[in-house]
Structure formats: structure tokens, C-alpha cells
Gaussian input, Z-matrix of N, CA and C with variables (Angstrom, degrees):
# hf/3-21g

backbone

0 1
 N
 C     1     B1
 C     2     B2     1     A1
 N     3     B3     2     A2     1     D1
 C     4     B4     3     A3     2     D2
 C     5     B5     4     A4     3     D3
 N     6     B6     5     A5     4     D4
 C     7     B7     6     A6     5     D5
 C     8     B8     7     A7     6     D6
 N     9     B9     8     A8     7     D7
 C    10    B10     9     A9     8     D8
 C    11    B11    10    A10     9     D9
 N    12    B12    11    A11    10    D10
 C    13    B13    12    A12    11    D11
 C    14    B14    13    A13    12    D12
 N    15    B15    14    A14    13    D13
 C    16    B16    15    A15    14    D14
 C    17    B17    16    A16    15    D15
 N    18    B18    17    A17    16    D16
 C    19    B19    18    A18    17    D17
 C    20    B20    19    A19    18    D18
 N    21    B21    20    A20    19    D19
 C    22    B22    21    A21    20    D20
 C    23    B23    22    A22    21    D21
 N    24    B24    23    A23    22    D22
 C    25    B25    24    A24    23    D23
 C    26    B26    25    A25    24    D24
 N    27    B27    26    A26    25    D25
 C    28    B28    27    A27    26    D26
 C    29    B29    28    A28    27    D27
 N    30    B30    29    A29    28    D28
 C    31    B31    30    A30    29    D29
 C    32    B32    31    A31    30    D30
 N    33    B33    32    A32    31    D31
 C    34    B34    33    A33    32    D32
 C    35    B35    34    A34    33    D33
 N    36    B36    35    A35    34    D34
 C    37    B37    36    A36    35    D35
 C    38    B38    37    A37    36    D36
 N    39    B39    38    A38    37    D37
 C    40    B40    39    A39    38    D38
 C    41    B41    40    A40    39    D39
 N    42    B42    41    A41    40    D40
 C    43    B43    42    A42    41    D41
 C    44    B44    43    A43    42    D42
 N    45    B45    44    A44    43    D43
 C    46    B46    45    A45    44    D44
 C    47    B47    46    A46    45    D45
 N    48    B48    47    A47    46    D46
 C    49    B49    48    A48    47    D47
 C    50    B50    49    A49    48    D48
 N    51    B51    50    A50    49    D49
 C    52    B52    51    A51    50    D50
 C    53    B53    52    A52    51    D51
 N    54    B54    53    A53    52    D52
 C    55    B55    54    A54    53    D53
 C    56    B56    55    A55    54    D54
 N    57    B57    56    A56    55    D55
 C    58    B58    57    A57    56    D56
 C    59    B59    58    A58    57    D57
 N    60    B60    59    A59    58    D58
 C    61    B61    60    A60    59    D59
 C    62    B62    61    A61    60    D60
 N    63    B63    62    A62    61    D61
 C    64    B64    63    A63    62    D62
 C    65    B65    64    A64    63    D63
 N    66    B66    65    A65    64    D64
 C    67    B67    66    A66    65    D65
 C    68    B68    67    A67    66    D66
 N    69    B69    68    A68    67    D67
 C    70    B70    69    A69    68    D68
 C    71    B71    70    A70    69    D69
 N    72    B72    71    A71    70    D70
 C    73    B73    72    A72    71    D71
 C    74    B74    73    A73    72    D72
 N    75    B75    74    A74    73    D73
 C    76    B76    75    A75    74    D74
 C    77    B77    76    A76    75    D75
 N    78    B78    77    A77    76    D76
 C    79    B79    78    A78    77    D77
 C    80    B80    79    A79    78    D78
 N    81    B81    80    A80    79    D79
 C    82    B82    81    A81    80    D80
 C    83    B83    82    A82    81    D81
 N    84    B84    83    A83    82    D82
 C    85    B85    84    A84    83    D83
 C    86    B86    85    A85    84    D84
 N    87    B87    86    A86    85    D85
 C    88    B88    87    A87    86    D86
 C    89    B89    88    A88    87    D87
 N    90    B90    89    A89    88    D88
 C    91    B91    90    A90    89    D89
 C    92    B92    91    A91    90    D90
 N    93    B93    92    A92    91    D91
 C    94    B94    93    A93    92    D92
 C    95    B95    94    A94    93    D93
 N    96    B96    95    A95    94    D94
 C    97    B97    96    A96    95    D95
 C    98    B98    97    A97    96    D96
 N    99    B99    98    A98    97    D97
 C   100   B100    99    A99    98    D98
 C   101   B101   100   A100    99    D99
 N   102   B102   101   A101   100   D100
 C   103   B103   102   A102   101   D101
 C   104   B104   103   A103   102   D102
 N   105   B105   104   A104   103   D103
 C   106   B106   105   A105   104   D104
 C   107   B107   106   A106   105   D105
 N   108   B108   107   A107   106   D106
 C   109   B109   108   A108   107   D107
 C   110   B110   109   A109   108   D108
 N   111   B111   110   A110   109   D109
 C   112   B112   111   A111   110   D110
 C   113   B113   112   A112   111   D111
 N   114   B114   113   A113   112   D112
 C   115   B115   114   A114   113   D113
 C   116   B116   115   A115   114   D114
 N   117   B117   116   A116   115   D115
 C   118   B118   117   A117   116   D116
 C   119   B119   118   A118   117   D117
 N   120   B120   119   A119   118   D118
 C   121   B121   120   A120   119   D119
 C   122   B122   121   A121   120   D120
 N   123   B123   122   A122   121   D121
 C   124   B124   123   A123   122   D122
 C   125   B125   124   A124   123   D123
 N   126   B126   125   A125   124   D124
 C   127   B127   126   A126   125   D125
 C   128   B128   127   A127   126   D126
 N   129   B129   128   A128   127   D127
 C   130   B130   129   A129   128   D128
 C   131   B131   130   A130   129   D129
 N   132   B132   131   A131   130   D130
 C   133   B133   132   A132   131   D131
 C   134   B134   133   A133   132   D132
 N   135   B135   134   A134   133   D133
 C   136   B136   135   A135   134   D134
 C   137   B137   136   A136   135   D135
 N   138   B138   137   A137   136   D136
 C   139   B139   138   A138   137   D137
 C   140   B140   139   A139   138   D138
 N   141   B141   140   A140   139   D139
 C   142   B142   141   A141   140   D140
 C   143   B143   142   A142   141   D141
 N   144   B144   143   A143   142   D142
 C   145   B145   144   A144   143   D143
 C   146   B146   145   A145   144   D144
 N   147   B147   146   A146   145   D145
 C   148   B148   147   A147   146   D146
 C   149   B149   148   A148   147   D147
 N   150   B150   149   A149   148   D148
 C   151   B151   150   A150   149   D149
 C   152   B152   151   A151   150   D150
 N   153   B153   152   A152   151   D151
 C   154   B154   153   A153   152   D152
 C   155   B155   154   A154   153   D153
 N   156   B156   155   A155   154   D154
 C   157   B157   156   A156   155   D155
 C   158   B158   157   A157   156   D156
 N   159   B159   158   A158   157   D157
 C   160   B160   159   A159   158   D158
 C   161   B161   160   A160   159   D159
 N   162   B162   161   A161   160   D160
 C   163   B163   162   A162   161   D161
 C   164   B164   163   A163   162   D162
 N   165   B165   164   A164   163   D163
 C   166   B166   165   A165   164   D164
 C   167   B167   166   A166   165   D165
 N   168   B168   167   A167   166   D166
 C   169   B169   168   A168   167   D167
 C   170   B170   169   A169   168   D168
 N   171   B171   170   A170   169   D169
 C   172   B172   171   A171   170   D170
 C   173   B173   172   A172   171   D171
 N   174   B174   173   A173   172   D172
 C   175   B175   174   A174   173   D173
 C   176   B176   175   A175   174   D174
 N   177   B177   176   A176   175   D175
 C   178   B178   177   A177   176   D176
 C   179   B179   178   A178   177   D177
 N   180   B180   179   A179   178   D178
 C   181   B181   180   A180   179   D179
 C   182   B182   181   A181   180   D180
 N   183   B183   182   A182   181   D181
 C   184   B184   183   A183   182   D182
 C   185   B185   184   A184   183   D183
 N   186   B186   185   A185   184   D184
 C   187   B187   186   A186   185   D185
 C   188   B188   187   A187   186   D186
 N   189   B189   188   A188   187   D187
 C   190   B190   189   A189   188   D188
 C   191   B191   190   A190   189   D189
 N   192   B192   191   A191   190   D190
 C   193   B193   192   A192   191   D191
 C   194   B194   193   A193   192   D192
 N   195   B195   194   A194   193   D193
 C   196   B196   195   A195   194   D194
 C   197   B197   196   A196   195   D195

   B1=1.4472
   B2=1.5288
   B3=1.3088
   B4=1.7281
   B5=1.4802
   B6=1.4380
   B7=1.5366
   B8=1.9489
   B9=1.2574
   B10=1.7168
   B11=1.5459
   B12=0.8939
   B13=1.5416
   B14=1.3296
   B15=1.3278
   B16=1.3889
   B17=1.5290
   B18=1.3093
   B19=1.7317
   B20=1.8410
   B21=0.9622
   B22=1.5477
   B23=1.3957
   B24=1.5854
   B25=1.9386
   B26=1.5722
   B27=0.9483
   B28=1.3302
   B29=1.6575
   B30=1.0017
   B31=1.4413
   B32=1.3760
   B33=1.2666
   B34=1.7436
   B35=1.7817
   B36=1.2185
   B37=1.1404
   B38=1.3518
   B39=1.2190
   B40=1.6483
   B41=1.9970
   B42=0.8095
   B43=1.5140
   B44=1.1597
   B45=1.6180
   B46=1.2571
   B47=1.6062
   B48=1.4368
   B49=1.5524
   B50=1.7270
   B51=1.5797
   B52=1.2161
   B53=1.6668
   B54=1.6328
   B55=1.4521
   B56=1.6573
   B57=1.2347
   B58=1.4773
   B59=2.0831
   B60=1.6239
   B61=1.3801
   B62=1.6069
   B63=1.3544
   B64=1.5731
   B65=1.9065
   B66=1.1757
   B67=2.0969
   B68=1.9403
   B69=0.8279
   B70=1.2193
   B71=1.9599
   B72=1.1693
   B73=1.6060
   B74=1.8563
   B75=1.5847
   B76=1.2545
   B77=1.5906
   B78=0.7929
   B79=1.6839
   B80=1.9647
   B81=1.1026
   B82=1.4181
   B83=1.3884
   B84=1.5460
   B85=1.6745
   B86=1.6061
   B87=1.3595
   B88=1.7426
   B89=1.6648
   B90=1.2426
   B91=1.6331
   B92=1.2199
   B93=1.5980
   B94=1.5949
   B95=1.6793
   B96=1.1935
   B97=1.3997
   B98=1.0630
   B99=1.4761
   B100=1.3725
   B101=1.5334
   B102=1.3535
   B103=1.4154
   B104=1.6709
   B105=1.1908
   B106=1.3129
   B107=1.6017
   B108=1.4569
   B109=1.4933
   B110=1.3483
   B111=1.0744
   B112=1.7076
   B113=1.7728
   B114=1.5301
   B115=2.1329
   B116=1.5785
   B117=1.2561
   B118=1.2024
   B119=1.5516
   B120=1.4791
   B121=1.6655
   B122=0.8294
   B123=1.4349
   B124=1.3834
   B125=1.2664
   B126=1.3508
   B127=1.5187
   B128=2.2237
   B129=0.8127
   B130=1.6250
   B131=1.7539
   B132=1.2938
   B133=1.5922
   B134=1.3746
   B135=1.2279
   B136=1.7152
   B137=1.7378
   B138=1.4797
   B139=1.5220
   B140=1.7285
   B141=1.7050
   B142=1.6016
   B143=1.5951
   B144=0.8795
   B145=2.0665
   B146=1.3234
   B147=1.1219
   B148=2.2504
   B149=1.2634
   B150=1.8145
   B151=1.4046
   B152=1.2878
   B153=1.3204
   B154=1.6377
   B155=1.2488
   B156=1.5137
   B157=1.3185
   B158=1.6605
   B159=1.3967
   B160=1.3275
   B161=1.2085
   B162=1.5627
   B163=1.3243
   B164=1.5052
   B165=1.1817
   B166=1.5184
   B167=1.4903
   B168=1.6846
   B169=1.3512
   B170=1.4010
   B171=1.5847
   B172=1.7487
   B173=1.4280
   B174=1.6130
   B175=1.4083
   B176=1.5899
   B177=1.7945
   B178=1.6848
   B179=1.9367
   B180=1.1037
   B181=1.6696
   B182=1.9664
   B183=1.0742
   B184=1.4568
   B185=1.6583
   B186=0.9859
   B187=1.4936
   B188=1.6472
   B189=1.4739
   B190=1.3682
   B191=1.6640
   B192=1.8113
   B193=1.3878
   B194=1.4151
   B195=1.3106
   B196=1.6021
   B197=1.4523
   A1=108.02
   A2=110.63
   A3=121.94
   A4=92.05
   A5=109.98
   A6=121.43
   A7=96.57
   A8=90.36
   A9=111.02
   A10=129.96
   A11=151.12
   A12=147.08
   A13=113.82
   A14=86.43
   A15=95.79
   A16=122.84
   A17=125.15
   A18=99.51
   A19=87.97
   A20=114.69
   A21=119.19
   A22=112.00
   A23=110.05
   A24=112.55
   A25=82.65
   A26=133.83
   A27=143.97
   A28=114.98
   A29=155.44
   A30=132.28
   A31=128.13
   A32=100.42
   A33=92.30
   A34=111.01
   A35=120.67
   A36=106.26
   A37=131.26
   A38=116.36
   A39=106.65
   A40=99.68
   A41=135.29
   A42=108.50
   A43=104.54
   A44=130.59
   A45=117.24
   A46=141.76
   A47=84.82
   A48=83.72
   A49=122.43
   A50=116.66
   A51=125.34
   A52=94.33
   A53=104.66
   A54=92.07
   A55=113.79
   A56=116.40
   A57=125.33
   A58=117.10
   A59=86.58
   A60=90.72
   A61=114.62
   A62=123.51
   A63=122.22
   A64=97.30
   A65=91.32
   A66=103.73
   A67=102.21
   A68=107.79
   A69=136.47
   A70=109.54
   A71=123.99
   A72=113.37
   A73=76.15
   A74=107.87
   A75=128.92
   A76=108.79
   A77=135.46
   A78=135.71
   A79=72.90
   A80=112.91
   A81=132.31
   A82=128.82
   A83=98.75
   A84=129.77
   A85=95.92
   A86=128.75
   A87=116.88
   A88=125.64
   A89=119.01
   A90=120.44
   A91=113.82
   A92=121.26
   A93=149.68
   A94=109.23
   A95=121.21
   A96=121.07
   A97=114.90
   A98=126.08
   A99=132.75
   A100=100.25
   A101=115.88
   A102=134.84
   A103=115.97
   A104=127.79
   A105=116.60
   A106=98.82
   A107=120.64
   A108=125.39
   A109=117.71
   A110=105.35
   A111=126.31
   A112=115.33
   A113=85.83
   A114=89.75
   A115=113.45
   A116=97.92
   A117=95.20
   A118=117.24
   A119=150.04
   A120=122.22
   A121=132.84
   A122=129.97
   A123=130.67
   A124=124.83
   A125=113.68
   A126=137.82
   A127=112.59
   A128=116.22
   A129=120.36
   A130=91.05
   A131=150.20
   A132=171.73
   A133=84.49
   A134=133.85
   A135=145.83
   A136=105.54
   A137=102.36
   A138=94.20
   A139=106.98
   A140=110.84
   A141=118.20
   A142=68.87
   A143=150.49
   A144=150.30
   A145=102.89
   A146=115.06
   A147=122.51
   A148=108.89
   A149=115.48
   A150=112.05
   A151=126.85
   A152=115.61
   A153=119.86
   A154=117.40
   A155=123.50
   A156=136.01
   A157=106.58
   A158=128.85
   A159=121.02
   A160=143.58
   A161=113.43
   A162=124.87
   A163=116.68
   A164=139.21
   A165=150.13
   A166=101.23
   A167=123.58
   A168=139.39
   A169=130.97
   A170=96.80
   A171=128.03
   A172=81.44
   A173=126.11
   A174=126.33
   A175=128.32
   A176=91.89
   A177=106.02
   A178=88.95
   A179=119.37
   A180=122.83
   A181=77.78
   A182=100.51
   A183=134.02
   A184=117.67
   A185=115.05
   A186=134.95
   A187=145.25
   A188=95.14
   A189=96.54
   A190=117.76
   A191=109.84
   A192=108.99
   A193=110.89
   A194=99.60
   A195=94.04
   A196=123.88
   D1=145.77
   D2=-172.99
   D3=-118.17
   D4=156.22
   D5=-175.98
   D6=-145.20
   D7=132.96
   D8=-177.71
   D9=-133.00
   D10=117.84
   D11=157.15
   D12=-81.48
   D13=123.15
   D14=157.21
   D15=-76.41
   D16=133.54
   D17=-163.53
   D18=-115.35
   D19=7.58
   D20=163.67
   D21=-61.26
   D22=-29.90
   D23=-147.53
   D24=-112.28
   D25=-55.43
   D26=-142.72
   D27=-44.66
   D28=81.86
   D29=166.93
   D30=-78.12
   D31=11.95
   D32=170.60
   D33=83.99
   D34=25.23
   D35=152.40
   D36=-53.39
   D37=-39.65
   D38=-177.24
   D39=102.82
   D40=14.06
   D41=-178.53
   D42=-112.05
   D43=2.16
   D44=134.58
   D45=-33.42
   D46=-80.20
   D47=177.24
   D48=-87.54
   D49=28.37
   D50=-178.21
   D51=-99.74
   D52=-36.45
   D53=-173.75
   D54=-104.75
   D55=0.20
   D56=-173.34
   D57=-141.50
   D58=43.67
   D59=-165.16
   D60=-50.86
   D61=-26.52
   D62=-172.23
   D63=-52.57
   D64=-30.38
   D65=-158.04
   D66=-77.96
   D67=-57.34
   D68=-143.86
   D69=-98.05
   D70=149.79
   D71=174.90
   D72=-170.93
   D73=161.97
   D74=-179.74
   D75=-98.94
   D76=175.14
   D77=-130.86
   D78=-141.49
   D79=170.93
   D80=166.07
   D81=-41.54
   D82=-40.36
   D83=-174.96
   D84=-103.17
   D85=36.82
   D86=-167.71
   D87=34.06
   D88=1.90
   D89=165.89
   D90=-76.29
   D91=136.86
   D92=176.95
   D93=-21.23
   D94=125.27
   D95=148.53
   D96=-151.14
   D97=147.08
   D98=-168.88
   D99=-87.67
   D100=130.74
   D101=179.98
   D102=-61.30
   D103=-14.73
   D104=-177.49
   D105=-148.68
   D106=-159.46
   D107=173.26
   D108=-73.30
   D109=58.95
   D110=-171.00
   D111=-8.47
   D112=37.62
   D113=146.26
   D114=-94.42
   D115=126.95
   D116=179.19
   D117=-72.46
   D118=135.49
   D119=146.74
   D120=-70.25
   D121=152.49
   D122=-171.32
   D123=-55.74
   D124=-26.92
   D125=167.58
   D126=-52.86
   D127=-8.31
   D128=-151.26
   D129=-153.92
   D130=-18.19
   D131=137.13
   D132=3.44
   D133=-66.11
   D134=-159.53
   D135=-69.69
   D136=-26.95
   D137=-170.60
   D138=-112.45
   D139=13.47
   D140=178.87
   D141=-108.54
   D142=-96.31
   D143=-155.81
   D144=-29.19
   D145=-30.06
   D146=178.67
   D147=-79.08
   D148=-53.35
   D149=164.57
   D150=-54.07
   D151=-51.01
   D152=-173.93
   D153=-61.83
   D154=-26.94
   D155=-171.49
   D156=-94.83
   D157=-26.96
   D158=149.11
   D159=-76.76
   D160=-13.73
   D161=177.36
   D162=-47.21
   D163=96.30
   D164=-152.86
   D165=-83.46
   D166=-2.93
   D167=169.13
   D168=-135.90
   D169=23.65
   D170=163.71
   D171=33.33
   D172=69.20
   D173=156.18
   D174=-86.98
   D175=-18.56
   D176=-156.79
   D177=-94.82
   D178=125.38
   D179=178.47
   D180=-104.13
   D181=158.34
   D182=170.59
   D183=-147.20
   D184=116.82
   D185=162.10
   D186=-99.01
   D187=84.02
   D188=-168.92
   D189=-66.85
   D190=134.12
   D191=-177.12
   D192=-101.14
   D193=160.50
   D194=-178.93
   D195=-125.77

């Protein structure tokens, strides 16, 4: 799985990285960024599907690989 922001959509709520902190860290200005080379592991999978599904500005795209 791949993890992305859109930084077009984003306003900085925060329920990214409130609910998927391993993934997720706030930018300077508190807007979304994914903490590493945004592969997700399968181990942490449950908390990129928690983020993406709360994002209140469907910012977080997720890409499942196969």
C-alpha cells in the first residue's frame, strides 16, 4: 500500500496524524505529511484505512499494491 496527500485538499485538520501517528506528522503550518517514503507496512495498513476514511477533505489517496 502507497500513502499520498494531496496538499491542494488538505486544511489541516489534524485527524490524520491524531489517528495514524506512525504515518502521518504536521508540516510547519500543521498541514498533513506522511512521515517516511509513504509505503505503508502491513503492520500500520489499519491506521492509513482510519486516516483515509476520516479525512473530512478526502486528502489522503491510498493505493493498494498487489
Amino acid at each position: 500500500m502507497r500513502i499520498r496527500v494531496d496538499t491542494e485538499l488538505c486544511q489541516g485538520h489534524g485527524r490524520c496524524y491524531m489517528l495514524a501517528p506512525d504515518l502521518f506528522d504536521p508540516d510547519d503550518n500543521g498541514y498533513c505529511q506522511p512521515t517516511d517514503e509513504r509505503i505503508v507496512p502491513a503492520e500500520l495498513a489499519d491506521q492509513a484505512r482510519r486516516a483515509f476514511m476520516n479525512c473530512p477533505e478526502d486528502a489522503i489517496i491510498l493505493t493498494e499494491e498487489t
